[in-house]
C-alpha positions as CSV (number, residue, x, y, z in Angstrom):
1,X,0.0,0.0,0.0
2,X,1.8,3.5,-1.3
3,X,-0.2,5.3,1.7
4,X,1.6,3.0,4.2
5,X,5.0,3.7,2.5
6,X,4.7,7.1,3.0
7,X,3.2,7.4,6.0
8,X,6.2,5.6,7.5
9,X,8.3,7.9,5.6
10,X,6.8,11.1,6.6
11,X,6.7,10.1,10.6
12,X,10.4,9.2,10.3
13,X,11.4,13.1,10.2
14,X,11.0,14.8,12.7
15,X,8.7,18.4,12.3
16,X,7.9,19.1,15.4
17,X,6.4,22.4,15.9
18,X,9.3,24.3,17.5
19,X,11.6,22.7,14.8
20,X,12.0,23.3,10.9
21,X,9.9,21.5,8.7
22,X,12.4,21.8,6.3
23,X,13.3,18.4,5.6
24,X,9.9,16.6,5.6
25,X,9.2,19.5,2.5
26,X,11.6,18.3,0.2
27,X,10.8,14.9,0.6
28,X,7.1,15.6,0.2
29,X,8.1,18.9,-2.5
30,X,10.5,15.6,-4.8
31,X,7.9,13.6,-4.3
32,X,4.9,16.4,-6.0
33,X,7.4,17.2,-8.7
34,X,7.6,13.8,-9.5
35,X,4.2,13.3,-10.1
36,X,2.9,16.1,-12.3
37,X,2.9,19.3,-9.6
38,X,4.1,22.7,-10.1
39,X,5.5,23.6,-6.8
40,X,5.2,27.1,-5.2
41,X,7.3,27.5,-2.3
42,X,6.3,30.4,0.6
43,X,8.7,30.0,3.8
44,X,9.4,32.5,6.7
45,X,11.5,32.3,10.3
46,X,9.5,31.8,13.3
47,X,10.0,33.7,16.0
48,X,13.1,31.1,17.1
49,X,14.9,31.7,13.4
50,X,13.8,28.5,12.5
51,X,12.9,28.2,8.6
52,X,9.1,27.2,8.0
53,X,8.3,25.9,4.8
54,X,5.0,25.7,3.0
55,X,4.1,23.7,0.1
56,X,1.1,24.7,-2.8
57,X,0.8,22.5,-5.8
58,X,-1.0,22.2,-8.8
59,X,-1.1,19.5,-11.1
60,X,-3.7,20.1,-14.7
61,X,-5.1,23.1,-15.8
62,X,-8.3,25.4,-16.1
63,X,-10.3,26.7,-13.2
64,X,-12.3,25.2,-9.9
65,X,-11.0,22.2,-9.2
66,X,-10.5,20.6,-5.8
67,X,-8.0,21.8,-3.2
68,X,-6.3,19.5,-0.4
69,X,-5.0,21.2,3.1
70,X,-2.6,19.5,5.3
71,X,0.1,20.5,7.9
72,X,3.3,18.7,8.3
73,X,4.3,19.7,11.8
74,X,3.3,17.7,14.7
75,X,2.6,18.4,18.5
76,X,5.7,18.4,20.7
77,X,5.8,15.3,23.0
78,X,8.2,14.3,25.2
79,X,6.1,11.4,27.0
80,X,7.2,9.9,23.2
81,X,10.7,9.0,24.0
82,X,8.8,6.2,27.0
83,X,7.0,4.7,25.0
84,X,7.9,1.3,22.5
85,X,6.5,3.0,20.0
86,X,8.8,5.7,19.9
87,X,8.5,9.1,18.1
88,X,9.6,8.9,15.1
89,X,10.4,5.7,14.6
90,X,7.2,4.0,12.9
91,X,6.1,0.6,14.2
92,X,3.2,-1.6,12.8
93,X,0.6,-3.8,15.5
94,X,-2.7,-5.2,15.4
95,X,-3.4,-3.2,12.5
96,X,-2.5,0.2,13.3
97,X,0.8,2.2,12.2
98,X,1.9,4.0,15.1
99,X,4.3,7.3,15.2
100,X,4.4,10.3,15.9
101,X,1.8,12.3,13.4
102,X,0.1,9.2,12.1
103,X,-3.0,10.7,12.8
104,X,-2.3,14.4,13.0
105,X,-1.5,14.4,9.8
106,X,0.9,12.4,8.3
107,X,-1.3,9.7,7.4
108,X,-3.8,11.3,5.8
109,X,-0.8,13.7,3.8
110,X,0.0,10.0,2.8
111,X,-3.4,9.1,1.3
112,X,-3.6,12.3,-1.0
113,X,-0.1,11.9,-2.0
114,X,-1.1,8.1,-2.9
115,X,-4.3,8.7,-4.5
116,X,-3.0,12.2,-6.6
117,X,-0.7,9.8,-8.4
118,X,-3.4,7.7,-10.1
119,X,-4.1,10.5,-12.2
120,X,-2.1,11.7,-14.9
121,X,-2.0,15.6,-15.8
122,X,-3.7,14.8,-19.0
123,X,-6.4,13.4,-17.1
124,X,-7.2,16.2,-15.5
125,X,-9.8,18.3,-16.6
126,X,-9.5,20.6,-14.0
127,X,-6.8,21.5,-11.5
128,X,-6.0,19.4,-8.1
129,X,-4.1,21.5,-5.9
130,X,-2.0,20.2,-2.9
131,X,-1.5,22.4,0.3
132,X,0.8,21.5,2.8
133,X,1.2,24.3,5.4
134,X,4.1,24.8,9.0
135,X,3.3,25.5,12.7
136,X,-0.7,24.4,12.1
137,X,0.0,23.5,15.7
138,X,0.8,26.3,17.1
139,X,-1.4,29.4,15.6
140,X,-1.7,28.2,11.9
141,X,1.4,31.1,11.1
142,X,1.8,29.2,8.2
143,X,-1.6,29.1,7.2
144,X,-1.5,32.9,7.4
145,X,1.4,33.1,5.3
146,X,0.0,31.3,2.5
147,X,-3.2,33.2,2.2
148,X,-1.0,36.3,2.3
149,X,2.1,35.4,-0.2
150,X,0.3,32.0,-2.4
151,X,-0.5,32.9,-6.0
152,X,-1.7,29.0,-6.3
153,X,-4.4,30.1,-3.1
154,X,-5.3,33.1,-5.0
155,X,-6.3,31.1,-7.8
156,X,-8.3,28.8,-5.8
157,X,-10.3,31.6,-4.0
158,X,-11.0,33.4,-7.8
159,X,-11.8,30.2,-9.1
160,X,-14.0,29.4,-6.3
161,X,-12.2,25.5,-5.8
162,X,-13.6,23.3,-3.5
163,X,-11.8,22.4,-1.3
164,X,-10.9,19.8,1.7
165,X,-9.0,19.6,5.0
166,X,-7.6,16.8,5.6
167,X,-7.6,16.3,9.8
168,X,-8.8,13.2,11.2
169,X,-12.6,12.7,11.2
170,X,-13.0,8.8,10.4
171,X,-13.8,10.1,6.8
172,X,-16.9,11.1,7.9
173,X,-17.8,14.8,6.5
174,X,-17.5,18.1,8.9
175,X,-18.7,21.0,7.7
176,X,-18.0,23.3,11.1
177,X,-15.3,23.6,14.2
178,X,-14.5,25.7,16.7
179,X,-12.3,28.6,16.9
180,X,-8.9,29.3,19.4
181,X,-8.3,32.3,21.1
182,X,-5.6,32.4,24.1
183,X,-5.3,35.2,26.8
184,X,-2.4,35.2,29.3
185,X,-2.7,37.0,32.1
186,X,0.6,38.5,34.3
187,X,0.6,39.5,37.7
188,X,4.0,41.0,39.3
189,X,4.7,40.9,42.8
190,X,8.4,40.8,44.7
191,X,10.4,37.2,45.1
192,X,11.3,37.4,48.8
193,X,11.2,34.8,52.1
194,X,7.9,34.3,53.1
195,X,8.6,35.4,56.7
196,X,10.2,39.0,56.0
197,X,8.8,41.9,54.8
198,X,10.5,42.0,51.4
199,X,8.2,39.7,49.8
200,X,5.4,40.4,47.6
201,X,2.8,37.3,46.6
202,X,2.1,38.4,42.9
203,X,0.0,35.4,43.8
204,X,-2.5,37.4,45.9
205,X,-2.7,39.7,43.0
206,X,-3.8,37.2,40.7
207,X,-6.5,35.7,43.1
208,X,-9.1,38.4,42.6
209,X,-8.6,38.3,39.0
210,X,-9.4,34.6,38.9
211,X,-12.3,35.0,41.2
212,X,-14.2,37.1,38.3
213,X,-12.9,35.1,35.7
214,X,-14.4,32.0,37.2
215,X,-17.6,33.8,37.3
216,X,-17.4,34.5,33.9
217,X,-16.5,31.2,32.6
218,X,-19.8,29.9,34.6
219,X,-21.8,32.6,32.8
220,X,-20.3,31.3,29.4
221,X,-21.2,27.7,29.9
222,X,-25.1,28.7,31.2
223,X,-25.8,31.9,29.4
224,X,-27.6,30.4,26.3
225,X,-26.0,33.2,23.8
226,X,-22.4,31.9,24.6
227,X,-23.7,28.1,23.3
228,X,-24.3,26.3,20.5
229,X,-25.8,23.0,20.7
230,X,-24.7,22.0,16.9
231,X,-20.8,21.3,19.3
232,X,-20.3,19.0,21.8
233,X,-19.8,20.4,23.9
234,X,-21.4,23.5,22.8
235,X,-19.8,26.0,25.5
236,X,-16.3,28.0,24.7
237,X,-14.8,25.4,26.5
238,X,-12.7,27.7,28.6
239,X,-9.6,26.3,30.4
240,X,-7.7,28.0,32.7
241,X,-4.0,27.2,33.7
242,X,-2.2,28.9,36.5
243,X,1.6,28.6,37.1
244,X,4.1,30.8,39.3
245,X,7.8,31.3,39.6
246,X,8.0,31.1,43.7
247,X,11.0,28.1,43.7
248,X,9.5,27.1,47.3
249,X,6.9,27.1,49.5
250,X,8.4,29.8,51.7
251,X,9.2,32.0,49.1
252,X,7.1,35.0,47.7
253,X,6.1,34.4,44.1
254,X,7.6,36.9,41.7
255,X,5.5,36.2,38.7
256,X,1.8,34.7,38.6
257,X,0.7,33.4,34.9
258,X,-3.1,32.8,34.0
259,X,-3.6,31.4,30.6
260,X,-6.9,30.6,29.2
261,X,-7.8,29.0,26.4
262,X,-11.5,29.6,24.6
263,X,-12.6,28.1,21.6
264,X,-15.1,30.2,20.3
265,X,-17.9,28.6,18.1
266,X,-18.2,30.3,14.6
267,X,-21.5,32.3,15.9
268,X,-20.0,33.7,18.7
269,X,-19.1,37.4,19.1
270,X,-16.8,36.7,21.9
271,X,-15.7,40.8,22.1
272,X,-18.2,41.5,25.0
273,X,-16.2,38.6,26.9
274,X,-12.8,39.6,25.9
275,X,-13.7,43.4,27.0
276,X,-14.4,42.1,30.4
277,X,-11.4,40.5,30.8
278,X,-9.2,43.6,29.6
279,X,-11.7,45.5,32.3
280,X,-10.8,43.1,35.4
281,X,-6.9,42.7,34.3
282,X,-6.9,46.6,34.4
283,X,-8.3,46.4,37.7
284,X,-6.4,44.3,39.4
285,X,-3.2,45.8,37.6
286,X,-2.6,42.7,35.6
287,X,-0.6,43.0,32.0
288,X,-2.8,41.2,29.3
289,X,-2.3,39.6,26.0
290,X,-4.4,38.0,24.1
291,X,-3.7,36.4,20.9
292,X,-6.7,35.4,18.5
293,X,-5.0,32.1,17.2
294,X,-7.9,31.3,14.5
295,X,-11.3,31.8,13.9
296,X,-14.1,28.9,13.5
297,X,-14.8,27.5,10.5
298,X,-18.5,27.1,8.7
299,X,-20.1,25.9,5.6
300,X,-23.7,25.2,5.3
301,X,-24.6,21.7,5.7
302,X,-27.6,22.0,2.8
303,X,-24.8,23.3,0.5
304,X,-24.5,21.6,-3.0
305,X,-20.9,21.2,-1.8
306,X,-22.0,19.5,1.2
307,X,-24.7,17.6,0.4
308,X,-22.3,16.3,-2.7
309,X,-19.7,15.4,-0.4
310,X,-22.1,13.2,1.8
311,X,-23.2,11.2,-1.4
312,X,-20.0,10.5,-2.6
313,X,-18.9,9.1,0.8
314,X,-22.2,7.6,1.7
315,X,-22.4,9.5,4.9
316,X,-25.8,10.1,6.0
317,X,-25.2,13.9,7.5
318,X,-22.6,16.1,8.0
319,X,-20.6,17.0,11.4
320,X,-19.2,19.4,13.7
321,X,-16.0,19.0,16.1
322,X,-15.0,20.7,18.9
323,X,-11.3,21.3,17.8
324,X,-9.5,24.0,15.2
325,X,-7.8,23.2,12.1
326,X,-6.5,25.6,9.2
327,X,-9.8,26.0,7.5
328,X,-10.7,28.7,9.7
329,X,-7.7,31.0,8.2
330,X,-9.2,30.2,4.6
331,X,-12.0,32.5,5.3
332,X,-11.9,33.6,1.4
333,X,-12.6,29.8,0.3
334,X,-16.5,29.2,-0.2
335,X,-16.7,25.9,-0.4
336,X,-14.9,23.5,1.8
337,X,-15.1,20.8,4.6
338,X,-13.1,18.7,6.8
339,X,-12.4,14.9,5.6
340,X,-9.4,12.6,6.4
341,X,-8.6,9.0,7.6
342,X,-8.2,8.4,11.8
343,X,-9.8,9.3,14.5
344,X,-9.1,12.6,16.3
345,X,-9.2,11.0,19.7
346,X,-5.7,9.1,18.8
347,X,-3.7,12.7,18.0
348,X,-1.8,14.6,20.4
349,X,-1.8,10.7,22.6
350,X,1.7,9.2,23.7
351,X,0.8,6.5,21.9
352,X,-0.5,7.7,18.5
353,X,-1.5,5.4,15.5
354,X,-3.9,5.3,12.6
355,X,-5.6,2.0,11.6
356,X,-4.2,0.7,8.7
357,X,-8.0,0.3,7.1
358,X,-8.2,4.3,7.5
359,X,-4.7,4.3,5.2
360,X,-6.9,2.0,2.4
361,X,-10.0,3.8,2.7
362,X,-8.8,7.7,2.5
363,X,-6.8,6.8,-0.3
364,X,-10.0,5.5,-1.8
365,X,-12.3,8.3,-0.9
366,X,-9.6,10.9,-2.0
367,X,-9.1,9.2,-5.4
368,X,-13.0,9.6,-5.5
369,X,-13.1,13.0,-4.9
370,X,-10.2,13.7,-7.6
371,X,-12.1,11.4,-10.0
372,X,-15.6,13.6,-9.1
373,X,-13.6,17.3,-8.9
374,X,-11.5,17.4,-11.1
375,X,-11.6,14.6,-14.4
376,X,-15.6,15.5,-15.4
C-alpha cells in the first residue's frame, strides 16, 4: 500500500512544531514534482529563526478544481521517548501504524499523495491543488502566510475551488469547528522569604482576577447566547491554567501566569467577553495579552458542496467538532469541509496510530473525490 509507505516515511522526520519542517518539505516537494505538480514554495523564520516551509501545488489546468490542506508539523511530545512506540520511529501492530503524526496528519498527507498519483495531468480536466502548510499546531502562522504570499491560493479563491482539510474525522464529512483564542494574564509581585517583609505574593494579586474570571467562565457555559448545541460540547470550552515562579513554598512568588484557552464557536461574538477580561486585568493591575489564534470554521450543511460530499462518501449527514484546524484561516474559500482518515481522539496521545483500514480507505475516498472534482 503507497499510503503506508509514506506514511512511514513522513513520521520518520522529525517536524515538530518548534523545529524546521524543512526536511519533511523536500521529501514531500520531490515527491509532488515527480508526479505532475508545479511547486510554489512560501517559507518564513519563526520567531526562534527557525525556517518554515509551506508547500502549494497544482497538477492540470483550467479553473475550480479541488483543493487538499494539510500540515506537516506535529505536537511536541516528550512522554514519546517512553514509549515502545517511539517518536519517530514508525512501528506496525494489530493493525494500526503508530508514530508520531500518524494521525495528526501524516497519514492522511499519505493518502492524497497516494491517491493524486493515479491520475495523470492529461487526465485532469480541472486543476487538483495540494496544500501543505508549517506550525498548524501552534497558531496556523503558516496558514496565514500562504493566504497572504500563495498565488496558487489566490487562484483557488478566484476560481472558487472546493476544497478539503484533511484532519482526522473517520472520513466522515464536517462541515463546522470551533475557533482558538488564548489570553495570558501576568501578575508581578516581589520574590522574597515568606517570613520578612520584602516579599510580595504576585500570587495574591492574581486571586481576585481569577475570582471574576471563574464567574465569567460559569456565565459562558449557562448563558444560552455563549452556546451552541450543533458542538459537543457547545460551551467556549474555557480552560484555565495557573503557574508561578516562587521556587519554594516559603518564598514569595515573583511572577503569577493565568492562561486561558476559549474556543469560540463560529456564531460567537466573543468581544463583550474579551472586553471584560481587559476590564478586570486593568483592575487588578494585571498586564494582558491576548492572541486570536484562528477563527471557526463554517459551511452550510444543505450546500450543494455538502450535500455532494455526503453522497460520494455515503455518509448520511454532515458533522461538527469541537477542535481548530486551518480551515478557519481560509475565510476567502466558499466551499470546503473537513475529511481525512483516523480518529481525532488518537492525536496529540503518547501512543499515536492510525488503523491501517483508514490508510486504504482515505486513499479511496480521496481518489474519488479527484475522479468527481477534477476529471468530469
Amino acid at each position: 500500500m503507497k499510503a503506508l509507505r509514506y506514511a512511514k516515511r513522513l513520521i520518520g522526520f522529525d517536524s515538530t512544531s518548534h523545529k524546521s519542517n524543512q526536511e519533511v518539505s523536500q521529501y514531500i516537494d520531490m515527491k509532488l514534482i515527480k508526479y505532475g505538480f508545479v511547486v510554489e514554495r512560501v517559507e518564513y523564520p519563526d520567531p526562534s529563526g527557525q525556517l518554515k516551509v509551506n508547500l502549494i501545488a497544482k497538477k492540470g489546468s483550467g479553473d475550480g478544481g479541488l483543493g487538499y490542506f494539510g500540515h506537516s508539523d506535529v505536537v511536541p511530545a516528550e512522554k514519546w521517548f517512553t514509549n515502545k512506540f517511539t517518536g519517530f520511529q514508525p512501528a506496525i501492530a494489530r493493525g494500526r501504524l503508530y508514530g508520531r503524526g500518524s494521525c495528526d496528519m501524516k497519514g492522511s498527507l499519505a493518502c492524497m499523495m497516494a491517491a493524486s498519483q493515479q491520475f495523470a495531468s492529461e487526465e485532469l480536466k480541472k486543476p487538483l491543488y495540494f496544500t501543505i502548510t508549517a506550525d498548524e499546531e501552534v497558531g496556523f502562522s503558516g496558514a496565514r502566510a500562504v493566504v497572504n504570499e500563495s498565488k496558487h491560493y489566490r487562484e483557488m479563491v478566484y476560481h472558487r475551488t472546493k476544497a478539503i482539510i484533511g484532519e482526522p474525522t473517520m472520513l466522515e464529512v464536517v462541515h463546522a469547528h470551533k475557533g482558538s483564542v488564548k489570553i495570558t494574564a501576568t501578575a508581578t509581585g516581589v520574590a522574597g522569604h515568606s517570613g520578612g517583609r520584602i516579599g510580595e505574593s504576585a500570587n495574591l494579586k492574581m486571586i481576585p482576577f481569577l475570582t471574576e474570571m471563574k464567574k465569567l467562565r460559569d456565565e459562558t457555559e449557562t448563558e444560552s447566547q455563549w452556546r451552541n448545541q450543533a458542538f459537543d460540547p457547545p460551551t467556549l470550552s474555557w480552560n484555565i491554567v495557573i503557574k508561578d515562579d516562587a521556587p519554594a513554598f516559603n518564598v514569595t512568588a515573583g511572577q503569577s501566569v493565568c492562561t486561558m484557552y476559549l474556543r469560540p464557536m463560529p456564531n460567537i461574538q466573543i468581544n463583550p467577553i474579551l472586553e471584560q477580561i481587559q476590564q478586570a486585568a486593568a483592575k487588578f493591575d494585571l498586564a494582558l495579552e491576548a492572541n486570536n489564534w484562528g477563527p471557526g470554521m463554517f459551511t452550510d450543511p444543505d450546500s450543494h458542496f455538502v450535500q455532494e460530499s455526503l453522497k460520494l462518501t455515503s455518509n448520511e449527514s454532515s458533522q461538527t467538532v469541537p477542535y481548530g484546524t486551518d480551515g478557519g484561516m481560509f475565510s476567502e474559500l466558499e466551499h470546503k469541509i473537513v475529511f481525512g482518515p483516523g480518529n481525532i481522539a488518537q492525536a496529540h496521545a503518547i501512543d499515536e496510530w492510525i488503523s491501517l483500514e483508514q490508510l486504504e480507505k482515505g486513499t479511496e475516498m480521496y481518489a474519488k473525490m479527484i475522479r468527481r472534482w477534477c476529471c468530469r
